[in-house]
C-alpha positions as CSV (number, residue, x, y, z in Angstrom):
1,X,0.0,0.0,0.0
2,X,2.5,2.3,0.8
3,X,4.4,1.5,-2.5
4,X,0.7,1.9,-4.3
5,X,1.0,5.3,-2.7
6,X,4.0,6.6,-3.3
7,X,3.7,5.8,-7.1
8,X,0.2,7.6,-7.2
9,X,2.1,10.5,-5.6
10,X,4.4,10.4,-8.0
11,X,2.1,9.9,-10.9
12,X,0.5,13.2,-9.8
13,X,3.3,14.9,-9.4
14,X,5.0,14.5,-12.8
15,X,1.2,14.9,-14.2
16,X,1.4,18.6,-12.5
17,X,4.9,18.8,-13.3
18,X,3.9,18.2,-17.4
19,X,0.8,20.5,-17.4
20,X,3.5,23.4,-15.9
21,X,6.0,22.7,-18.6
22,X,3.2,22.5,-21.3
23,X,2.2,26.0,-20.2
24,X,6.1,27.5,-18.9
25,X,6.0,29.6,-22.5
26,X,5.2,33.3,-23.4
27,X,1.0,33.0,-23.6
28,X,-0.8,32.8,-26.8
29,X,-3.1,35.9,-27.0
30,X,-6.5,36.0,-28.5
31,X,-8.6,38.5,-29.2
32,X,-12.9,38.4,-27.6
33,X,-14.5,41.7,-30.2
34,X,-18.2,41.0,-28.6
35,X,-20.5,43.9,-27.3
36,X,-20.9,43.5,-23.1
37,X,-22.9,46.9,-23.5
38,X,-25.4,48.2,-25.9
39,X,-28.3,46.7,-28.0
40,X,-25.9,43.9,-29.1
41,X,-25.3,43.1,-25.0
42,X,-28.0,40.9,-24.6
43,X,-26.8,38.5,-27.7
44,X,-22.9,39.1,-27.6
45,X,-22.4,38.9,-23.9
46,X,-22.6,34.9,-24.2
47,X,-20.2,34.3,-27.0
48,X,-17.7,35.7,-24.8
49,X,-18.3,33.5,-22.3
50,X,-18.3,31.3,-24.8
51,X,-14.9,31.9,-25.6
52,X,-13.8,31.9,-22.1
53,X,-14.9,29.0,-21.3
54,X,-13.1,27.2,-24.6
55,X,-9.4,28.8,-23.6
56,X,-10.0,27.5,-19.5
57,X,-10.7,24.3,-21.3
58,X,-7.5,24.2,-24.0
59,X,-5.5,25.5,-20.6
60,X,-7.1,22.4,-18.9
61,X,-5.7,20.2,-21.5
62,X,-1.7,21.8,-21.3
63,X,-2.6,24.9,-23.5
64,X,-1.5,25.1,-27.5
65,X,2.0,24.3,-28.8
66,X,3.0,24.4,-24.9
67,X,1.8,27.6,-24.1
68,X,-1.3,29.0,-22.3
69,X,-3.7,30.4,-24.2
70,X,-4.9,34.1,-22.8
71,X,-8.1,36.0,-23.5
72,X,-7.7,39.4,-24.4
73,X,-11.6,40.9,-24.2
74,X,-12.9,44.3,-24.9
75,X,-16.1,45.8,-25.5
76,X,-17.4,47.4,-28.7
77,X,-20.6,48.5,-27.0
78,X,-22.5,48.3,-29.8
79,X,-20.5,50.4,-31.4
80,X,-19.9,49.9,-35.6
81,X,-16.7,52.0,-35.6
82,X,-15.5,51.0,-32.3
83,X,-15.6,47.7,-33.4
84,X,-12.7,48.9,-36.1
85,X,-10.6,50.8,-33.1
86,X,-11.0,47.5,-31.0
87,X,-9.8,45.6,-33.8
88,X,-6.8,47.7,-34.3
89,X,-6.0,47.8,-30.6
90,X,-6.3,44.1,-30.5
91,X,-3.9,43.4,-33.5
92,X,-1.2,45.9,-32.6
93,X,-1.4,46.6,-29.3
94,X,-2.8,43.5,-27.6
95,X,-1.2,41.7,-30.4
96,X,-3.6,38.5,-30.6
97,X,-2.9,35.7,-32.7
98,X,-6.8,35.4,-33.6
99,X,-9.9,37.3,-33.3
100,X,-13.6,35.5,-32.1
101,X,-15.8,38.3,-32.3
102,X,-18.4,40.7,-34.4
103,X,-22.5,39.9,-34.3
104,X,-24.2,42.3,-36.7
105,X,-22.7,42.6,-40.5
106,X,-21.7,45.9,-40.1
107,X,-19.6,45.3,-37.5
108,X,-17.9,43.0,-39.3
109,X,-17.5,45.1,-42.5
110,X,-16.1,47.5,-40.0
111,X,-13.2,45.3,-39.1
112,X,-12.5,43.7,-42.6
113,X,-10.4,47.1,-43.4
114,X,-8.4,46.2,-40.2
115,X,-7.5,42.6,-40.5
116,X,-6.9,42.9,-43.9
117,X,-4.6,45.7,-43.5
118,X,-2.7,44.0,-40.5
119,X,-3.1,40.2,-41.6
120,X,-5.4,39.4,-38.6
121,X,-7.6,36.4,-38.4
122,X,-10.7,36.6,-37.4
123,X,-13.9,33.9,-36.7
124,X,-17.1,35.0,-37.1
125,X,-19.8,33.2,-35.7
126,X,-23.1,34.5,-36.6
127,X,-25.2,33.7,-39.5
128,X,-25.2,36.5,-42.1
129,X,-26.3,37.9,-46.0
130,X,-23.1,36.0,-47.6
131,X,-22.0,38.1,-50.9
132,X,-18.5,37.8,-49.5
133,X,-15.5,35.9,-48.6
134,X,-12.3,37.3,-46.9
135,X,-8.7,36.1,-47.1
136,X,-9.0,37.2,-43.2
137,X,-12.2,35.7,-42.2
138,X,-13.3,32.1,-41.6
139,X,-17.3,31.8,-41.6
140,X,-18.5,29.8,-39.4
141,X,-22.3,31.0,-39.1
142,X,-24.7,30.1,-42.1
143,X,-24.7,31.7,-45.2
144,X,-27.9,31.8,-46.9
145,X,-28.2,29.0,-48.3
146,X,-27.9,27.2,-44.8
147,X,-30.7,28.9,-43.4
148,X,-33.0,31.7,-45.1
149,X,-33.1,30.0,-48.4
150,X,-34.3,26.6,-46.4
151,X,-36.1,28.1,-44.4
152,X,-38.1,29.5,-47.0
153,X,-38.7,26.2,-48.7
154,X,-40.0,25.3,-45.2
155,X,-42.5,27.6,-45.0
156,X,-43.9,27.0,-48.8
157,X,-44.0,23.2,-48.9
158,X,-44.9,22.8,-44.7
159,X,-47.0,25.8,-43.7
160,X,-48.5,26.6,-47.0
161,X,-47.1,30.5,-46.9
162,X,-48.2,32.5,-50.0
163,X,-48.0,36.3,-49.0
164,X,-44.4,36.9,-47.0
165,X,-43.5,40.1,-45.1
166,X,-39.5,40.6,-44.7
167,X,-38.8,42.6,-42.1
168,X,-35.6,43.4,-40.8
169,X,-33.4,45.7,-39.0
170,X,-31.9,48.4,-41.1
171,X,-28.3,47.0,-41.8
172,X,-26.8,45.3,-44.2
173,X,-27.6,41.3,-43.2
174,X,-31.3,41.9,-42.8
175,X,-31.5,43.7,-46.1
176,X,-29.4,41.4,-48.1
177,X,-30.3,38.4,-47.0
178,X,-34.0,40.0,-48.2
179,X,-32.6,41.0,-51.3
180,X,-31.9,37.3,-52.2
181,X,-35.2,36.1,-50.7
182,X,-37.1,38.7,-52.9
183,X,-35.4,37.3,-56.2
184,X,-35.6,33.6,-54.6
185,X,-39.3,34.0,-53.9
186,X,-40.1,35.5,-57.3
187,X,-38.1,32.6,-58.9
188,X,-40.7,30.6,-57.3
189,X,-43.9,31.9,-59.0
190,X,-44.5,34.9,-55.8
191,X,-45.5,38.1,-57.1
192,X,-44.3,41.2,-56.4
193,X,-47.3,42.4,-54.8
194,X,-47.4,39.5,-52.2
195,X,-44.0,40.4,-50.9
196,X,-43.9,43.5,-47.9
197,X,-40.4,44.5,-47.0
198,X,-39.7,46.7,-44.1
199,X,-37.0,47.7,-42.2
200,X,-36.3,49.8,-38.7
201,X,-33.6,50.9,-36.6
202,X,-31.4,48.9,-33.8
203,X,-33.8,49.3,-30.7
204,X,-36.7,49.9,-32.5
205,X,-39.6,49.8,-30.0
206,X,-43.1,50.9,-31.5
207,X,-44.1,47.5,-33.7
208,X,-48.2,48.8,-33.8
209,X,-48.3,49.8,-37.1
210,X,-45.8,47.4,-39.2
211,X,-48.2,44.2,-37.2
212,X,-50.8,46.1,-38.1
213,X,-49.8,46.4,-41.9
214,X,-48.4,42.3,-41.7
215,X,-51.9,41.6,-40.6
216,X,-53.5,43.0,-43.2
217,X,-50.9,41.5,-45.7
218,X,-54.0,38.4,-45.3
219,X,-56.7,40.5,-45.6
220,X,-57.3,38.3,-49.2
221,X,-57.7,35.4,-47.5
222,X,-53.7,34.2,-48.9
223,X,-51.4,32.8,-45.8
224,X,-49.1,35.4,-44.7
225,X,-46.2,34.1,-43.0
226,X,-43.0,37.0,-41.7
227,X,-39.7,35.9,-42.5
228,X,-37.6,37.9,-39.6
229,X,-33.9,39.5,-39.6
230,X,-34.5,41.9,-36.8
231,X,-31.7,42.0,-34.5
232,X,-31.1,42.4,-30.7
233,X,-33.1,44.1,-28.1
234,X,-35.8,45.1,-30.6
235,X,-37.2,41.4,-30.9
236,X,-38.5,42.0,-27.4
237,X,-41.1,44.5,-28.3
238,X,-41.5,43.0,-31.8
239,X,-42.9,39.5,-30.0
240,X,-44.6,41.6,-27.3
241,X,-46.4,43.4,-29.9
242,X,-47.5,40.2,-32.0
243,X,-49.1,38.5,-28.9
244,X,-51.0,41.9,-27.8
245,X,-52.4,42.2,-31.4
246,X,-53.8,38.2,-30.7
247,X,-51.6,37.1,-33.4
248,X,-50.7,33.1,-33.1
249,X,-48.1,31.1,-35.4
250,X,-51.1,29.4,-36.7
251,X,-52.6,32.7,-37.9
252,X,-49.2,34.1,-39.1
253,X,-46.0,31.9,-38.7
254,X,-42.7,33.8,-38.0
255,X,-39.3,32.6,-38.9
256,X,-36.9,34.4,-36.9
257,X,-33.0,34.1,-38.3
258,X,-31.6,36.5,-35.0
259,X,-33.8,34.9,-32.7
260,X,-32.6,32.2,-30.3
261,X,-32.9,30.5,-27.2
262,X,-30.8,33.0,-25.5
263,X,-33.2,35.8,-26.9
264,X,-36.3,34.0,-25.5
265,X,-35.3,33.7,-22.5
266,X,-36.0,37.5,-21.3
267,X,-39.0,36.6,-23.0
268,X,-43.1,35.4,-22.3
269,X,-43.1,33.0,-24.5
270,X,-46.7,31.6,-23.6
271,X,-48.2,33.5,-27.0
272,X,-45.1,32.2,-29.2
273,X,-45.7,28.7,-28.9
274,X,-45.2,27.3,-32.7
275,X,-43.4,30.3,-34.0
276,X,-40.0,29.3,-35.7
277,X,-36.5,29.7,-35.9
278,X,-34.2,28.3,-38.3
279,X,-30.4,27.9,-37.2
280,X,-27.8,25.3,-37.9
281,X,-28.1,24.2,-34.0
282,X,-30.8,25.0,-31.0
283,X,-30.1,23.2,-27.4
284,X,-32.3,20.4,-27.5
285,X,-30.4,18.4,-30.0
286,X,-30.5,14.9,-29.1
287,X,-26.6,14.0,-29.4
288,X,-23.9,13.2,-26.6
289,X,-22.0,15.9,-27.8
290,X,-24.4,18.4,-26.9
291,X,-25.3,16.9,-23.4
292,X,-21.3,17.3,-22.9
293,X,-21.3,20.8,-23.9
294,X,-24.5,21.9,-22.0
295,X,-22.7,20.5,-19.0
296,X,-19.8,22.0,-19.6
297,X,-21.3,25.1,-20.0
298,X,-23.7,25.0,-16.9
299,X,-20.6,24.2,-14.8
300,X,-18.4,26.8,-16.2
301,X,-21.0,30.2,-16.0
302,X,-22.2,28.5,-12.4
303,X,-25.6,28.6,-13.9
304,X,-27.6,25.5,-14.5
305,X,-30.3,27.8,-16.4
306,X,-28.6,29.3,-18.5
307,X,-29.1,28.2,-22.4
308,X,-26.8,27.8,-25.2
309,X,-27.5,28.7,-28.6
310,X,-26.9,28.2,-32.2
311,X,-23.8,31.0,-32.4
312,X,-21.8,29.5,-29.1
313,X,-21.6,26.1,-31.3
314,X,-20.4,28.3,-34.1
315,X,-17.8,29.7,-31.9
316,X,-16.8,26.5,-30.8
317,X,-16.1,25.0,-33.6
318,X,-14.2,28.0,-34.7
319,X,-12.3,28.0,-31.5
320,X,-11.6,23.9,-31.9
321,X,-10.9,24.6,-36.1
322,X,-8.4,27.4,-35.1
323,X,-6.8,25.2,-32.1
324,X,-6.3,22.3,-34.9
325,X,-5.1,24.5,-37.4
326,X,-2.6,25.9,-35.4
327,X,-1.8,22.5,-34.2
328,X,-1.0,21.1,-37.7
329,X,0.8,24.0,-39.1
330,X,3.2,24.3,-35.7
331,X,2.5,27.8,-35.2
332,X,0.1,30.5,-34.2
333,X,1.3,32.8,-37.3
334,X,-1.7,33.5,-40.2
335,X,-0.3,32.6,-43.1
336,X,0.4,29.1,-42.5
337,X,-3.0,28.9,-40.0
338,X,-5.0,29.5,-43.3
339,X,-3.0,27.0,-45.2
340,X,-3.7,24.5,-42.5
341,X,-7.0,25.0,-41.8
342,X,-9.2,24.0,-45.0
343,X,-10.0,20.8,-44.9
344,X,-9.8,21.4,-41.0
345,X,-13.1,19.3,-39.7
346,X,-14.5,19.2,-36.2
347,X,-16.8,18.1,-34.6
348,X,-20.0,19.8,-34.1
349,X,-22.8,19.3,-31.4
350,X,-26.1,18.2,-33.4
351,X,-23.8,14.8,-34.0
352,X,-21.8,15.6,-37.2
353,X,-18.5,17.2,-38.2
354,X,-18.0,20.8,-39.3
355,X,-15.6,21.0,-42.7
356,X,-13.5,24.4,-43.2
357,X,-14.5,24.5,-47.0
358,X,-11.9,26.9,-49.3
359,X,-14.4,29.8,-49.4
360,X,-13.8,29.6,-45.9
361,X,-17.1,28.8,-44.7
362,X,-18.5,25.5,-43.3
363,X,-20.8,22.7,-43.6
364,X,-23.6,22.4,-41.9
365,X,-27.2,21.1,-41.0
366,X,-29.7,23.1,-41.6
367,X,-32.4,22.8,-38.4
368,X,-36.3,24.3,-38.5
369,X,-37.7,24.6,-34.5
370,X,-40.8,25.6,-33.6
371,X,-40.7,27.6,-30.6
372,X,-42.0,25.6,-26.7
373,X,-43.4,27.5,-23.9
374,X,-40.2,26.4,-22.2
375,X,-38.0,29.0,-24.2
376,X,-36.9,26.2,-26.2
377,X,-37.4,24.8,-29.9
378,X,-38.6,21.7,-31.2
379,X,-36.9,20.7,-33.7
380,X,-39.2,19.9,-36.6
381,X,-36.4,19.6,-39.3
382,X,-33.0,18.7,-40.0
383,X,-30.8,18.6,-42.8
384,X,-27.8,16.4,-44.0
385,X,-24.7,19.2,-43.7
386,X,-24.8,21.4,-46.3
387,X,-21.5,23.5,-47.7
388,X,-21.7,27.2,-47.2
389,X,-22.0,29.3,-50.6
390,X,-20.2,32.5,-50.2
391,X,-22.1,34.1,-53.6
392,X,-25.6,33.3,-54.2
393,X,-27.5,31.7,-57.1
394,X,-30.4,33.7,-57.2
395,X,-28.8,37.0,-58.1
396,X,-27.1,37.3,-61.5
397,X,-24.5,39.6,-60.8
398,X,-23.7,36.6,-58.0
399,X,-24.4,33.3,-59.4
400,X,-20.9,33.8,-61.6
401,X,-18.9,34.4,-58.7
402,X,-16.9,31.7,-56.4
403,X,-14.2,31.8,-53.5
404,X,-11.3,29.0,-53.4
405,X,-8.2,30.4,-51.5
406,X,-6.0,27.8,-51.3
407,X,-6.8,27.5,-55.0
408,X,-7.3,31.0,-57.1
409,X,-5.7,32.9,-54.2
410,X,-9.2,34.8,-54.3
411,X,-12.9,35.2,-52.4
412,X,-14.7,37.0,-55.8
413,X,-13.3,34.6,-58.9
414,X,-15.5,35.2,-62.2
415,X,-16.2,31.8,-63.3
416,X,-17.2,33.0,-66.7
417,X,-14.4,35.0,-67.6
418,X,-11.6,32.8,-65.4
419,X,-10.1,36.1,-63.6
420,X,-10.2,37.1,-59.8
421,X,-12.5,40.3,-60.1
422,X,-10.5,41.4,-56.3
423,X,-8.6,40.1,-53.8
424,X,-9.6,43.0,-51.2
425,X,-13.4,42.3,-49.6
426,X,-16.0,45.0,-50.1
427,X,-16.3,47.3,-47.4
């Protein structure tokens, strides 16, 4: 017994002694660009926990290439061009090997400039419009055509939608990702006339009058259905307003791209029952993985009610393709990360693997839920994984274009004419 010990103490102590070594190195910085204050607060706030709770669990493990990993976080505050400054500060000052961060699209635009300029990497985790691929950026949200253009179909061929009302917050995702739904419906036989677009600010609080107007969208007996892009704090009033005007999903169905289980749960859902979401991952996936990760996550934020959502698993998979990439190329430099991480795959929580695909953007299933009284979503639909397009189909000036990096060396190649149209992403 008291050799039995003495080995056990020994065992421990050369397992301690390892985990120090693995970690005795300068620490690799990296860079959390999420909004703790602001409109953006109540959605960006848990991607940097998110992140958090990733690099306490790479530390756990003996860190990356025998260093510790340290989180450099800042906030934004919902700020566009503060999101650029940030950046900047990050990169140069901070001097991060990687970037998680940015929610809305124009915060991102805002910090393509940046990382471009200084050869910063950063991974975005939130679905968005598409119409873009940067050198600098790996995708690992949905592009359209792993969630709006789906979700679409879903509402035709399920729910029997004829009329649709887009409405979005005034930025460039919501309008877009509404510009390619307008073509994709009238591709599909919609007219014109059944299709109401509107847009408002960040915050926007009085919805009376544009449920009023989607209500009356039906007023010819056709099946109205909303297809929402409204971000942030304004969803509160938004859903507030639909169940005070008596509206039901069986009356007008919405599917909500910002909306999550993280966004429901400041919320009443007793009058949202059946309303939808589409995302590439909701909480109550049925998988090991997932069980894992919610208990992970519960035991890290010392919170056994707080949810997860479709843009943490984004960001971990980001976080785990980034931690691989570095891995395989034997340094934390950008060049050879982006030469090591297509073809990167991980796993992801809905019981798949994520591929980093040359565009750099993913695969992924594409999931429909129906909204629970709970704050969660049944999930109602799911799709094999499906390969993020970084240029649409359905608009002309887009259907021509590709991204292949590792390939052309370019994110908007003219398939038609066999030349790289530019390098540089549009601002």
């Amino acid at each position: 017994m008291k050799r039995l010990s003495a080995m056990l103490m020994l065992t421990s102590a050369m397992t301690l002694a390892t985990g120090a070594m693995a970690q005795e190195g300068e620490p690799i910085r990296i860079g959390v660009l999420h909004s703790l204050s602001g409109t953006m607060a109540i959605s960006e706030t848990t991607l940097k926990d998110t992140v958090l709770m990733m690099v306490e669990q790479q530390n756990a493990k003996g860190g990356l290439l025998g260093r510790p990993l340290e989180a450099v976080v800042v906030d934004p505050a919902s700020d566009w061009p503060l999101f650029a400054e940030k950046a900047r500060e990050l990169l140069t000052v901070s001097e991060v090997d990687a970037i998680f961060g940015c929610w809305t699209s124009v915060s991102r635009k805002s910090v393509l400039p940046v990382i471009e300029e200084l050869n910063g990497l950063l991974f975005y985790p939130v679905q968005y419009e598409g119409e873009e691929s940067s050198r600098n950026v790996i995708y690992t949200g949905a592009a359209p055509n792993q969630q709006a253009i789906p979700a679409v179909d879903y509402m035709m061929e399920e729910l029997g939608v004829e009329k649709w009302a887009l409405l979005g917050t005034d930025y460039v995702y919501p309008r877009t990702t509404n510009n390619i739904l307008d073509a994709y419906l009238k591709q599909k036989g919609v007219a014109e006339g059944d299709i109401f677009v509107n847009y408002t600010p960040f915050g926007h609080s009085d919805w009376s009058k544009i449920v009023a107007d989607v209500v009356a969208l039906g007023a010819d007996g056709k099946k109205v259905g909303v297809v929402s892009t409204i971000n942030g704090d304004a969803n509160v009033g938004f859903y507030k307003e639909l169940a005070a005007a008596g509206v039901s999903a069986d009356d007008i169905p919405v599917m909500a791209f910002s909306v999550g289980e993280e966004e429901l749960a400041g919320l009443d859902t007793t009058n949202l029952v059946g309303h939808l979401a589409a995302w590439n991952y909701f909480q109550t996936a049925d998988t090991p993985e997932n069980a894992a990760f919610i208990e992970e996550w519960h035991k890290f934020i010392g919170d056994d009610k707080r949810v997860t959502n479709d843009p943490m698993e984004a960001t971990m998979i980001g976080f785990n393709a980034w931690v691989a990439a570095v891995e395989k190329a034997g340094t934390t430099d950008v060049d050879p990360v982006l030469e090591a991480i297509v073809g990167v795959e991980v796993p992801n929580l809905t019981g798949g693997t994520a591929t980093v695909l040359p565009n750099h953007h993913l695969t992924k299933p594409v999931l429909i839920g129906e909204i629970r009284e709970d704050g969660q979503f049944d999930i109602v639909s799911q799709t094999e994984p499906v390969e993020g397009d970084a240029w649409t189909d359905f608009l002309p000036e887009s259907a021509k274009l590709a991204a292949d990096w590792p390939g052309k060396d370019c994110g908007m190649f003219n398939q038609e004419t066999n030349t790289c149209v530019q390098a540089q992403s549009n601002y």
